[in-house]
HTML snippet that shows the backbone in 3Dmol.js (N, CA, C, O; Angstrom):
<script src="https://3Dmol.org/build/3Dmol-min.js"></script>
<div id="view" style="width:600px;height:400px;position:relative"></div>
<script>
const pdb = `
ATOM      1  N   UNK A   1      65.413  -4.424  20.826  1.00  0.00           N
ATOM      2  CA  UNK A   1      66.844  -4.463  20.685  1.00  0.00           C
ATOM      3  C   UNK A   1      67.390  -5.660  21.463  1.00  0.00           C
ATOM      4  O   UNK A   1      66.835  -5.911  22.532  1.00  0.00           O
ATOM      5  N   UNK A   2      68.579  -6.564  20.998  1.00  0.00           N
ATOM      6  CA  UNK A   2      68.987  -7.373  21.522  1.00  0.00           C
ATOM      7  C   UNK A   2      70.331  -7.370  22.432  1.00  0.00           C
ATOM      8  O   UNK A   2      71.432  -7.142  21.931  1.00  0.00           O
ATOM      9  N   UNK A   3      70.127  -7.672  23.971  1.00  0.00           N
ATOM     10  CA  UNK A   3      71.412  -7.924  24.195  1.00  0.00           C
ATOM     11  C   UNK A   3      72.544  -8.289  23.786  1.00  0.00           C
ATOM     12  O   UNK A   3      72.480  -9.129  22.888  1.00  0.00           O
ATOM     13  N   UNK A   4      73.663  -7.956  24.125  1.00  0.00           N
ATOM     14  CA  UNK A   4      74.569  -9.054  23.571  1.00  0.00           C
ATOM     15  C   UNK A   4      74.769 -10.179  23.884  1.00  0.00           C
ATOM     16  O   UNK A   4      75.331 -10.874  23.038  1.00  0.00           O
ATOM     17  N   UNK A   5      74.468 -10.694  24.955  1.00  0.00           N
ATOM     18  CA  UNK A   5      74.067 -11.859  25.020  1.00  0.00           C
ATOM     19  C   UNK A   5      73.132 -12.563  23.644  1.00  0.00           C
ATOM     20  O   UNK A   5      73.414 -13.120  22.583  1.00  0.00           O
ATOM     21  N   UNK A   6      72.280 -12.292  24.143  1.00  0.00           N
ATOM     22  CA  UNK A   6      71.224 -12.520  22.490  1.00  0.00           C
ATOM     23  C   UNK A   6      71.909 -12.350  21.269  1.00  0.00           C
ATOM     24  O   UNK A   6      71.332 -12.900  20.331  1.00  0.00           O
ATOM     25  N   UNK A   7      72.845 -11.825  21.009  1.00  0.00           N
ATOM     26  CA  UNK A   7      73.498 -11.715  19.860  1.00  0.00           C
ATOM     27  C   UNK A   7      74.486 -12.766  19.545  1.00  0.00           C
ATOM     28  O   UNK A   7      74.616 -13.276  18.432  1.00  0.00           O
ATOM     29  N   UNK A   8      75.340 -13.128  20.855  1.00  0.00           N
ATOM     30  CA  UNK A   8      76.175 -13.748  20.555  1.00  0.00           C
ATOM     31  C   UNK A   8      75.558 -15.131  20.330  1.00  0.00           C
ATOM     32  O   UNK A   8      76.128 -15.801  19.469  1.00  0.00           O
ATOM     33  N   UNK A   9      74.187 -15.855  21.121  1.00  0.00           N
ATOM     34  CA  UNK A   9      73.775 -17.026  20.880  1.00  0.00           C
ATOM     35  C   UNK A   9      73.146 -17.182  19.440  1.00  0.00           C
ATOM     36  O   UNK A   9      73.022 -18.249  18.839  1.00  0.00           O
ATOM     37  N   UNK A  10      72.849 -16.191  19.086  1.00  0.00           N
ATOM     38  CA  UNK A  10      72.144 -16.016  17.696  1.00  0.00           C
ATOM     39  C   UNK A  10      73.293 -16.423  16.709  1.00  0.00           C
ATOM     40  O   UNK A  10      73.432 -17.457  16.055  1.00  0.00           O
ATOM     41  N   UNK A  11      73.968 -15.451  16.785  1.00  0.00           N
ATOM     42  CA  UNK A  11      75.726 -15.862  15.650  1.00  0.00           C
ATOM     43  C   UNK A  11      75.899 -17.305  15.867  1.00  0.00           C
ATOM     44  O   UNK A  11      75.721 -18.144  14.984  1.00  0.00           O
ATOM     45  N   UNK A  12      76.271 -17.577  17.138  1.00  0.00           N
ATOM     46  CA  UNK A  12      76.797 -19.500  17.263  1.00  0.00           C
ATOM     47  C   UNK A  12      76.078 -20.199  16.784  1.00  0.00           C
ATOM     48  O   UNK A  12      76.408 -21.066  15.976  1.00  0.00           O
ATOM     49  N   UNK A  13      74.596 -19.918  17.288  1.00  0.00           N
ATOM     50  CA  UNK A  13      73.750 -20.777  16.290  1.00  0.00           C
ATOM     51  C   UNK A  13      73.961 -20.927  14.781  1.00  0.00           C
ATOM     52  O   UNK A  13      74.188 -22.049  14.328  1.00  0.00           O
ATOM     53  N   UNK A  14      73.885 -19.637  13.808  1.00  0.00           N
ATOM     54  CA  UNK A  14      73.702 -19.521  13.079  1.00  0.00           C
ATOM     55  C   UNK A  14      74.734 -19.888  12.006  1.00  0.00           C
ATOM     56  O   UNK A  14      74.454 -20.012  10.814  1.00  0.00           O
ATOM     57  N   UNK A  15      76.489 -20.123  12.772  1.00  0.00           N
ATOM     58  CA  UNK A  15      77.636 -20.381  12.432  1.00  0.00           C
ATOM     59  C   UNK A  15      77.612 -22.206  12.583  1.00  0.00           C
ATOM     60  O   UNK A  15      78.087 -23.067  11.844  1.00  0.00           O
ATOM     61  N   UNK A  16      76.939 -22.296  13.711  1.00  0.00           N
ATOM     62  CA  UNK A  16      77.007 -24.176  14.013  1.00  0.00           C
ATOM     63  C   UNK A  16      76.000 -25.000  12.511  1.00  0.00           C
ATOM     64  O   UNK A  16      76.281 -26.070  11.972  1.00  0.00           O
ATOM     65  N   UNK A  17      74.737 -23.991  12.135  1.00  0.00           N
ATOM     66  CA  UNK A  17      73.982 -24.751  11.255  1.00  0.00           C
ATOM     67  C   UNK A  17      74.679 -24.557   9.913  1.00  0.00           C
ATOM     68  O   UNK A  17      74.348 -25.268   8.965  1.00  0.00           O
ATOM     69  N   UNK A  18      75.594 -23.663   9.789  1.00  0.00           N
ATOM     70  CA  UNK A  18      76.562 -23.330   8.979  1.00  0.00           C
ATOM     71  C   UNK A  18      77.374 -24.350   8.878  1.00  0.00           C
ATOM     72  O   UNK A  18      77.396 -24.980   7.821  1.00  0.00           O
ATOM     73  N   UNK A  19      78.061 -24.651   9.771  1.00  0.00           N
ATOM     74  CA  UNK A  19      79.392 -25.989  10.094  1.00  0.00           C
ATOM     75  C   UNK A  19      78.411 -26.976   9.685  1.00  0.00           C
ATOM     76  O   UNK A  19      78.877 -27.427   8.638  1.00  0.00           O
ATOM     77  N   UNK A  20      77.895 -27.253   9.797  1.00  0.00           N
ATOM     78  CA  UNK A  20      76.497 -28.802   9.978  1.00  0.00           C
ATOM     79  C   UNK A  20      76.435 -28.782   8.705  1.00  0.00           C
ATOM     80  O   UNK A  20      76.816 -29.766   8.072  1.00  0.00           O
ATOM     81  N   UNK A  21      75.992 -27.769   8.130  1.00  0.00           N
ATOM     82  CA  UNK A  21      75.563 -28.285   6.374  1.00  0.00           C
ATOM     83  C   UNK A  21      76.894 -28.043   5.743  1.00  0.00           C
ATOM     84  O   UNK A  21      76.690 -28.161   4.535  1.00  0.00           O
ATOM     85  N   UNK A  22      78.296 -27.734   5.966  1.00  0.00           N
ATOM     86  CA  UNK A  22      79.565 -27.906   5.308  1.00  0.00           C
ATOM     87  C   UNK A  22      80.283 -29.597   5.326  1.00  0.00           C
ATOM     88  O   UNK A  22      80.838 -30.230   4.428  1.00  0.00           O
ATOM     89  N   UNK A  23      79.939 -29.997   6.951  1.00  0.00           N
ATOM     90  CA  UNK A  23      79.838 -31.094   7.015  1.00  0.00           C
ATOM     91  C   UNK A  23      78.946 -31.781   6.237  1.00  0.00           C
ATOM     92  O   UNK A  23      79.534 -32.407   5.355  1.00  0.00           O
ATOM     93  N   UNK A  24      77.647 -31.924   6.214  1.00  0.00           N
ATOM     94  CA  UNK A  24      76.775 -32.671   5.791  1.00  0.00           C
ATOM     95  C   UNK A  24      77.199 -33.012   3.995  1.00  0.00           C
ATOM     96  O   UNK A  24      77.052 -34.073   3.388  1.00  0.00           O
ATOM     97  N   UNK A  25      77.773 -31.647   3.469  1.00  0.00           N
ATOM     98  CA  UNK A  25      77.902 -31.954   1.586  1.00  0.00           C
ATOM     99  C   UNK A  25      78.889 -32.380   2.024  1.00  0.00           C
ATOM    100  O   UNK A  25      78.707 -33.598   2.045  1.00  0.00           O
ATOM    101  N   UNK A  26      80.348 -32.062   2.597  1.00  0.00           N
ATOM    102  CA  UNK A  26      82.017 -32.386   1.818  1.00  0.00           C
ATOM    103  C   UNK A  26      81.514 -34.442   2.125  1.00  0.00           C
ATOM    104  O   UNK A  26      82.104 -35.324   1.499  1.00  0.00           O
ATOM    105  N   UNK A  27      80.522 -34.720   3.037  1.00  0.00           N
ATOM    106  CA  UNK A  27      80.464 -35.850   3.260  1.00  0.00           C
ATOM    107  C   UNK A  27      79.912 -36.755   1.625  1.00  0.00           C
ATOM    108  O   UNK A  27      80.306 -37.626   0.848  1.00  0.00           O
ATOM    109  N   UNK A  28      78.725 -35.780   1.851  1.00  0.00           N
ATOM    110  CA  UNK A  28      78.289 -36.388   0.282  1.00  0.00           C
ATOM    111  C   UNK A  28      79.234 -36.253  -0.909  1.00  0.00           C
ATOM    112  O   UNK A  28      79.034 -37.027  -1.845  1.00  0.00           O
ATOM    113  N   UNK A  29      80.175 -35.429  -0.997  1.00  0.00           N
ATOM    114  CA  UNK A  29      81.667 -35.048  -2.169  1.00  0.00           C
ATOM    115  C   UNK A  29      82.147 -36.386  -1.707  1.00  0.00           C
ATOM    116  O   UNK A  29      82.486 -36.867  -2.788  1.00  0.00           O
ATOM    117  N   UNK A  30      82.348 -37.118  -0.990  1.00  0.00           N
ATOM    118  CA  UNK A  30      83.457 -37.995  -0.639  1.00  0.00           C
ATOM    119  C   UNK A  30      84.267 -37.782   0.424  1.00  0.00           C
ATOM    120  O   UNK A  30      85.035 -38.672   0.791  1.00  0.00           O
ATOM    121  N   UNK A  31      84.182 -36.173   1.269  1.00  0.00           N
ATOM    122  CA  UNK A  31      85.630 -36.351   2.260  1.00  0.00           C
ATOM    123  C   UNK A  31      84.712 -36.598   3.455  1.00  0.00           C
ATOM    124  O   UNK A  31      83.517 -36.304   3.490  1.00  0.00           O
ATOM    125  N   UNK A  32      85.397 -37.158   4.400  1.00  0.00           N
ATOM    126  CA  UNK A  32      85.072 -37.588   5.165  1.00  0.00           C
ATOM    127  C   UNK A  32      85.156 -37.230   6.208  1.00  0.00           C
ATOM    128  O   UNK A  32      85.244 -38.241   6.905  1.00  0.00           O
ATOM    129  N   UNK A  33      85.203 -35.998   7.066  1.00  0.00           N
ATOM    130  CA  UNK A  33      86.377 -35.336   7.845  1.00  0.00           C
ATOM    131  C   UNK A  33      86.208 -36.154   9.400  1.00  0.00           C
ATOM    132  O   UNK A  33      85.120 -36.345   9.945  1.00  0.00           O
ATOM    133  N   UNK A  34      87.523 -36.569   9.948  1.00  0.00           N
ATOM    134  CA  UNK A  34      87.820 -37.500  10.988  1.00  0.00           C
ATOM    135  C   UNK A  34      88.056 -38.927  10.364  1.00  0.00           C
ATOM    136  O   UNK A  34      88.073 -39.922  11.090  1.00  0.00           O
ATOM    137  N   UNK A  35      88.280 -39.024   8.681  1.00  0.00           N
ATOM    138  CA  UNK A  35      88.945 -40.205   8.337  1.00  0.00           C
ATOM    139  C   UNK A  35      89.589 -39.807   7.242  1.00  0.00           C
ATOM    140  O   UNK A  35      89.306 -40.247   6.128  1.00  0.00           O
ATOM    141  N   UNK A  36      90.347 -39.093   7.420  1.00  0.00           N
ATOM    142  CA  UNK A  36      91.152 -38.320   6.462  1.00  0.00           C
ATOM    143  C   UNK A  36      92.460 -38.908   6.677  1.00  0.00           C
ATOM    144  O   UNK A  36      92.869 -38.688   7.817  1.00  0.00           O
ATOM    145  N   UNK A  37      93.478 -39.782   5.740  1.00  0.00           N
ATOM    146  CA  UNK A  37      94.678 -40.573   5.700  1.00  0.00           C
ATOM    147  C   UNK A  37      95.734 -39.337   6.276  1.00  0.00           C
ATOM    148  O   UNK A  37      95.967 -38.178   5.933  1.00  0.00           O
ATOM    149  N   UNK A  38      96.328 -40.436   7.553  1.00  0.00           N
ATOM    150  CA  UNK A  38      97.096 -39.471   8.478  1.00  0.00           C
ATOM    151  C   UNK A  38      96.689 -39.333   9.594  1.00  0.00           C
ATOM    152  O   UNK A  38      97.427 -38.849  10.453  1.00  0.00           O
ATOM    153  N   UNK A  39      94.782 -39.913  10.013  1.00  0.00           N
ATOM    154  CA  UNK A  39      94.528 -39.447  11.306  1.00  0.00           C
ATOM    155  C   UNK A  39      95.122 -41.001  12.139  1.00  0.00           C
ATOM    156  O   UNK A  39      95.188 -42.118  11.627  1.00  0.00           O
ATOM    157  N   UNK A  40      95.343 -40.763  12.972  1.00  0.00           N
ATOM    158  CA  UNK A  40      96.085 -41.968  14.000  1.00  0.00           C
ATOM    159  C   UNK A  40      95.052 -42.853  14.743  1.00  0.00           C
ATOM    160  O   UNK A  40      94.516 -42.480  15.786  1.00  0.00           O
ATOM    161  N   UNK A  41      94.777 -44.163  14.092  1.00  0.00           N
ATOM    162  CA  UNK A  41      93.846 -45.006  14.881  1.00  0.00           C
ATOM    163  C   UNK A  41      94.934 -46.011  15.282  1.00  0.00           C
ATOM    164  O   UNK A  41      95.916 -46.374  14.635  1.00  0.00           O
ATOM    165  N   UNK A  42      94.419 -46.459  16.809  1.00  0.00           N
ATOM    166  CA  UNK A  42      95.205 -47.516  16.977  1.00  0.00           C
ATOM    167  C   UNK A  42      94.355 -48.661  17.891  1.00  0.00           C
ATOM    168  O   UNK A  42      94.007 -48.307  19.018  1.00  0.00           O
ATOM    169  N   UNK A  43      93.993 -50.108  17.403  1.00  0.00           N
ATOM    170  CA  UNK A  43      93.133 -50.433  17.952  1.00  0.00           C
ATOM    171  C   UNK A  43      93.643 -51.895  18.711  1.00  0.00           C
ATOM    172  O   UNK A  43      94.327 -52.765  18.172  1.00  0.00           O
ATOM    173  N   UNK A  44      93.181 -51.907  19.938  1.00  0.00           N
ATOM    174  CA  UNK A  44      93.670 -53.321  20.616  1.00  0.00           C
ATOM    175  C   UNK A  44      92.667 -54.254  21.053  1.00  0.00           C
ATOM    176  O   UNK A  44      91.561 -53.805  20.754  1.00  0.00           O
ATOM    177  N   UNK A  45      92.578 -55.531  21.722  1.00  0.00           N
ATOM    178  CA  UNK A  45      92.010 -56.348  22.224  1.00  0.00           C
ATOM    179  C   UNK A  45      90.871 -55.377  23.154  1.00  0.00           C
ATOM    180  O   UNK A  45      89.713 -55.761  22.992  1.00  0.00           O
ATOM    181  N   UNK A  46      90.995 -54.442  23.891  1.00  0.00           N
ATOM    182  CA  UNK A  46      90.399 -54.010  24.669  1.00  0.00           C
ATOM    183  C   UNK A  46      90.055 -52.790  24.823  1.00  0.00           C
ATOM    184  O   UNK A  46      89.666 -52.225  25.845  1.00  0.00           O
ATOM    185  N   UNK A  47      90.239 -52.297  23.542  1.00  0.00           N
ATOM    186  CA  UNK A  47      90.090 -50.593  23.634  1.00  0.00           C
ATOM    187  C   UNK A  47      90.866 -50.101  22.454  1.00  0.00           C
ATOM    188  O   UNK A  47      91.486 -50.934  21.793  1.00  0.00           O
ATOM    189  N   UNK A  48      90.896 -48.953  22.148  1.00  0.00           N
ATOM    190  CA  UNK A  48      91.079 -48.124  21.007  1.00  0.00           C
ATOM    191  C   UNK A  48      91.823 -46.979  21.416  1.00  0.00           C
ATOM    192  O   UNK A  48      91.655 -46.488  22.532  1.00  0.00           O
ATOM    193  N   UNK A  49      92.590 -46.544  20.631  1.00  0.00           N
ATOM    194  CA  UNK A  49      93.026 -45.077  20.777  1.00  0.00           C
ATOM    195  C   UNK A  49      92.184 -44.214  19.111  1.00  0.00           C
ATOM    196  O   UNK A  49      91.629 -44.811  18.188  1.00  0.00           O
ATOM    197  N   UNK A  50      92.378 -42.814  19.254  1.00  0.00           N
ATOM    198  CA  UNK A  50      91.764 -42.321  17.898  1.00  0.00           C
ATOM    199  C   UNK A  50      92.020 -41.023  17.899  1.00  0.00           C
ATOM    200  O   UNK A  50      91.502 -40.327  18.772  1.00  0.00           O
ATOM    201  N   UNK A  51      92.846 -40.463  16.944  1.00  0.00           N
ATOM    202  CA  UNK A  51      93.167 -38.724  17.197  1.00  0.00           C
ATOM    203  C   UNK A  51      93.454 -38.339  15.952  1.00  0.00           C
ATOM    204  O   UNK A  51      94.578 -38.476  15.469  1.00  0.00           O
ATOM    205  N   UNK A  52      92.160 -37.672  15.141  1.00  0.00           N
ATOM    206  CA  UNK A  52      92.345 -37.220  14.271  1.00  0.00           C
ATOM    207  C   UNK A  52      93.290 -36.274  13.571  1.00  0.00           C
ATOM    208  O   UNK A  52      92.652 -35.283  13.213  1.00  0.00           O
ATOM    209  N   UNK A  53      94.829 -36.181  13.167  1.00  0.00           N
ATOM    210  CA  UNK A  53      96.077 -35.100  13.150  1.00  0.00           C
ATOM    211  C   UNK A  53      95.757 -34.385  12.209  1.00  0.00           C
ATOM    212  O   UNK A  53      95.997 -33.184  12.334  1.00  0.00           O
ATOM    213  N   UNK A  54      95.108 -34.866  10.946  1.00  0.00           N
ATOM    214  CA  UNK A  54      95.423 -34.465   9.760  1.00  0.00           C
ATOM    215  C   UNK A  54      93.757 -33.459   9.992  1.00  0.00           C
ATOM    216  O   UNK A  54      93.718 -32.248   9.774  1.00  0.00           O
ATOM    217  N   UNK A  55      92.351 -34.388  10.523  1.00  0.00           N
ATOM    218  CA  UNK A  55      91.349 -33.538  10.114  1.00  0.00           C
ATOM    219  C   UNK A  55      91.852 -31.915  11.196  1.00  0.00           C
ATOM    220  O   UNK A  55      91.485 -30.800  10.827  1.00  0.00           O
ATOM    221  N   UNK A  56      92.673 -32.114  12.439  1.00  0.00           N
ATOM    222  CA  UNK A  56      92.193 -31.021  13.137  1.00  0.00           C
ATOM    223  C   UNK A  56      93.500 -29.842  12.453  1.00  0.00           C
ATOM    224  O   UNK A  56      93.613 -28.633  12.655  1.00  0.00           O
ATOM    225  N   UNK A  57      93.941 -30.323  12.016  1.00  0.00           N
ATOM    226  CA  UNK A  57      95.343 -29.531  10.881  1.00  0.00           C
ATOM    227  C   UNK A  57      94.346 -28.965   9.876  1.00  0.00           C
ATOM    228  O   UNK A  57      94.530 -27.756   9.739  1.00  0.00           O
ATOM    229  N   UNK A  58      93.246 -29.492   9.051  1.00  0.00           N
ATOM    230  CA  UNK A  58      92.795 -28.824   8.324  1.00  0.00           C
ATOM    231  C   UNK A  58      91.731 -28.122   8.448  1.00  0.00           C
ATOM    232  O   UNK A  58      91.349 -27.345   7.574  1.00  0.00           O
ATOM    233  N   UNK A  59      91.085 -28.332   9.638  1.00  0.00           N
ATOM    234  CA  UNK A  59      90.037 -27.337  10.221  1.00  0.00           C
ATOM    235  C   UNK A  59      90.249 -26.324  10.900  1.00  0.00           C
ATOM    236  O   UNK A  59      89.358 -25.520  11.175  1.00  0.00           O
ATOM    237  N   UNK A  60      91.836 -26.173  11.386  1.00  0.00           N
ATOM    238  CA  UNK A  60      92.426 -25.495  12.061  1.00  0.00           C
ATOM    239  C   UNK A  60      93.016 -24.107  11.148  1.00  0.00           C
ATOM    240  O   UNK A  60      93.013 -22.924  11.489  1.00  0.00           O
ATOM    241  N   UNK A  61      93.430 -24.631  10.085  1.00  0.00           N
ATOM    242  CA  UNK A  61      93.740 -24.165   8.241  1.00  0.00           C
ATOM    243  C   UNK A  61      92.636 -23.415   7.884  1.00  0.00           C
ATOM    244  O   UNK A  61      92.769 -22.298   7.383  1.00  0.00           O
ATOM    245  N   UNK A  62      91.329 -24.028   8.136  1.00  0.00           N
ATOM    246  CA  UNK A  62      90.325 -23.326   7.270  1.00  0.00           C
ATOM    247  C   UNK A  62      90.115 -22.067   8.383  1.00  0.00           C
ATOM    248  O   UNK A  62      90.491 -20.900   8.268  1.00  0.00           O
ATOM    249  N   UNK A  63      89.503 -22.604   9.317  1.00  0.00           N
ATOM    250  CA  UNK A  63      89.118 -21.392  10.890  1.00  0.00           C
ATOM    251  C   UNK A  63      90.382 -20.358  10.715  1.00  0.00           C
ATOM    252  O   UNK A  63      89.931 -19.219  10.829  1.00  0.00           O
ATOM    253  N   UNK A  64      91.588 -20.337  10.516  1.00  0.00           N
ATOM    254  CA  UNK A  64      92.528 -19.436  10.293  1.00  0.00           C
ATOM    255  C   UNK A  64      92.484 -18.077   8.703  1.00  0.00           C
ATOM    256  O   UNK A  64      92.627 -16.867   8.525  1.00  0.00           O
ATOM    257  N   UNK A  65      92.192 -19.323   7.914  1.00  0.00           N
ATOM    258  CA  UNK A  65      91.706 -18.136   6.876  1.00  0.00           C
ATOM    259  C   UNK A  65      90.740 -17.419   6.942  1.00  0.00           C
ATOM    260  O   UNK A  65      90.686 -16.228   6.636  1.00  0.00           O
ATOM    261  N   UNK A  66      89.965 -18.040   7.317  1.00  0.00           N
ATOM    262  CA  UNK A  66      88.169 -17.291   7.848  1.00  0.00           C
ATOM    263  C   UNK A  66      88.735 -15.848   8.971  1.00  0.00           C
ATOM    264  O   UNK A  66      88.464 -14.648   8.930  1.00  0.00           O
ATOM    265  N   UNK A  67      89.555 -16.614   9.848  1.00  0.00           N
ATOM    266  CA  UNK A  67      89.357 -15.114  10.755  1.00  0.00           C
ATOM    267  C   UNK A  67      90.579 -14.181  10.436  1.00  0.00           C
ATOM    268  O   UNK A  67      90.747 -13.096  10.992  1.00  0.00           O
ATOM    269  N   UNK A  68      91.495 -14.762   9.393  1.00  0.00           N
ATOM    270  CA  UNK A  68      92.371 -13.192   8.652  1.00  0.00           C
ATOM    271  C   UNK A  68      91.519 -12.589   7.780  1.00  0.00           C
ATOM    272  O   UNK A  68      91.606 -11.361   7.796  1.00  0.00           O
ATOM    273  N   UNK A  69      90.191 -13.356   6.519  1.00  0.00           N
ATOM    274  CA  UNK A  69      89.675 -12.630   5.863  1.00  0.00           C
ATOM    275  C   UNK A  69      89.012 -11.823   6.893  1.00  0.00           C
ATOM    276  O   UNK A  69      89.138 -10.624   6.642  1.00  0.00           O
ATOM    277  N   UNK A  70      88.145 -12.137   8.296  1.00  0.00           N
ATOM    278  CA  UNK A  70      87.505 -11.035   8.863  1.00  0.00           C
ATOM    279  C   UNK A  70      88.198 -10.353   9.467  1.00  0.00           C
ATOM    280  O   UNK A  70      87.563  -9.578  10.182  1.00  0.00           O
ATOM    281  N   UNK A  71      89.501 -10.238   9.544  1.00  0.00           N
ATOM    282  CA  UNK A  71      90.473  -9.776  10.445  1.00  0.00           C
ATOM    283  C   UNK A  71      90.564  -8.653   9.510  1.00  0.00           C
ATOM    284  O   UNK A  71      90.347  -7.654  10.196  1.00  0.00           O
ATOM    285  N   UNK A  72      90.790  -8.272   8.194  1.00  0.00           N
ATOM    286  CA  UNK A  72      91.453  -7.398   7.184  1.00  0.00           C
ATOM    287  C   UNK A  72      90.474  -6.463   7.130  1.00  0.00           C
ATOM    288  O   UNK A  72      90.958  -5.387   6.777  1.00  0.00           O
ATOM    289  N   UNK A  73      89.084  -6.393   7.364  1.00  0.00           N
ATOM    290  CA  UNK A  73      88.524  -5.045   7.307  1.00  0.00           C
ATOM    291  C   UNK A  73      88.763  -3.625   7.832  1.00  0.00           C
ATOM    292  O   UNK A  73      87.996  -2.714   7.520  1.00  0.00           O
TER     293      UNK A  73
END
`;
const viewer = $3Dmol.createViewer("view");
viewer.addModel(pdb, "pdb");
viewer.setStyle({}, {cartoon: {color: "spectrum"}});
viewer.zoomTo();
viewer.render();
</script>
């Protein structure tokens, strides 16, 4: 039987190789997520600024539907 400890590293894992291969296709589809029109680059002689608005708006969008569908049981 597994702790919960053991349980919970098992899920993250198993949710991160999850995220990894969602990333890995929408890349091969074409989207790009962190260069999605809207994210704010600003670049100078000596340095950069970079804050993705639009990707963390829509990952923020998706993670929200995910935990009302598990929320409704």
């Amino acid at each position: 039987m597994l702790k919960p400890v053991g349980r919970i590293l098992i899920t993250a894992g198993i949710v991160l190789v999850a995220a990894g291969l969602v990333v890995a296709l929408a890349e091969r589809a074409g989207l790009r997520l962190g260069r999605l029109p809207g994210d704010i680059r600003i670049e100078g002689r000596h340095g950069g600024f970079y804050f993705p608005v639009v990707t963390c708006l829509l990952v923020s969008a998706v993670l929200s539907l995910i935990a009302w569908l598990f929320g409704r049981r």
